[in-house]
C-alpha positions, 0 to 999 in steps of 0.5 A: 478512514478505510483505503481504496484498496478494500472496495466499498470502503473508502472514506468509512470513518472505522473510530466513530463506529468503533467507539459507538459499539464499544464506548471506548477511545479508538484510534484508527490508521493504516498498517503501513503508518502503523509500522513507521511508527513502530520503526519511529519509536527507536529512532531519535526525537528529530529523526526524517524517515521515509517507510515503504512497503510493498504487498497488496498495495504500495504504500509509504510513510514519511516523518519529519523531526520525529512526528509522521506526517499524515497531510491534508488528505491522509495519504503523505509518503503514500507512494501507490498513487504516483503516476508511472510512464510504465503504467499509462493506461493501466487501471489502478485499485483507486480507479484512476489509471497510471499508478505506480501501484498499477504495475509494482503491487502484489496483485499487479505484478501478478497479473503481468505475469499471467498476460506475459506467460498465459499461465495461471499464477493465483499470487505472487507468492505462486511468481516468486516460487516459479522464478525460484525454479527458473522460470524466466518470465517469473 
């Protein structure tokens, strides 16, 4: 079912749908199980990886003896949701506050910037080119 981090959508079952309009088989995950299974695939059948990425989010997979893990809630290896010191008090995508994903997500990061700096950064990609060319608080 689709994440949190398109609000509105948590808990959409996608493959039921999908299936109802197209008649096929569909298999639905998320991008980051996704490319852990694709790292998965070139390593050995008993292989332990544990995959993170960070973008709009702070996501994380992990596999154990070759197979990802997806737990009872759908979210093993996630890493977003973990409770930070750093992040007391800050709300998360989720809702609740003191996530990891509060402070260390794209959309988070900049937004530090912006209170730190009074300056408008529309991305992160806006921060990193700013810390590029020196900018100390970038």
């Amino acid at each position: 079912s689709a994440t949190d981090t398109i609000r509105g959508w948590a808990g959409t079952a996608l493959g039921p749908g999908l299936t109802a309009r197209t008649g096929l088989p569909v298999a639905c995950d998320n991008d980051v199980r996704a490319a852990a299974a694709t790292e998965l695939a070139t390593l050995s059948d008993d292989a332990v990886l544990l995959y993170a990425a960070v973008g709009t989010g702070v996501g994380g997979a992990v596999a154990v003896s070759g197979r990802l893990l997806h737990g009872t809630a759908g979210v093993a290896g996630h890493l977003g949701h973990l409770p930070s010191p750093e992040a007391e008090g800050l709300p998360c995508t989720c809702g609740a506050t003191g996530h990891l994903e509060a402070i260390a997500a794209g959309p988070a990061i900049t937004a530090y910037y912006r209170r730190i700096s009074g300056e408008s950064a529309d991305s992160l990609h806006t921060v990193a080119e700013r810390a590029a060319r020196g900018d100390g608080l970038a």
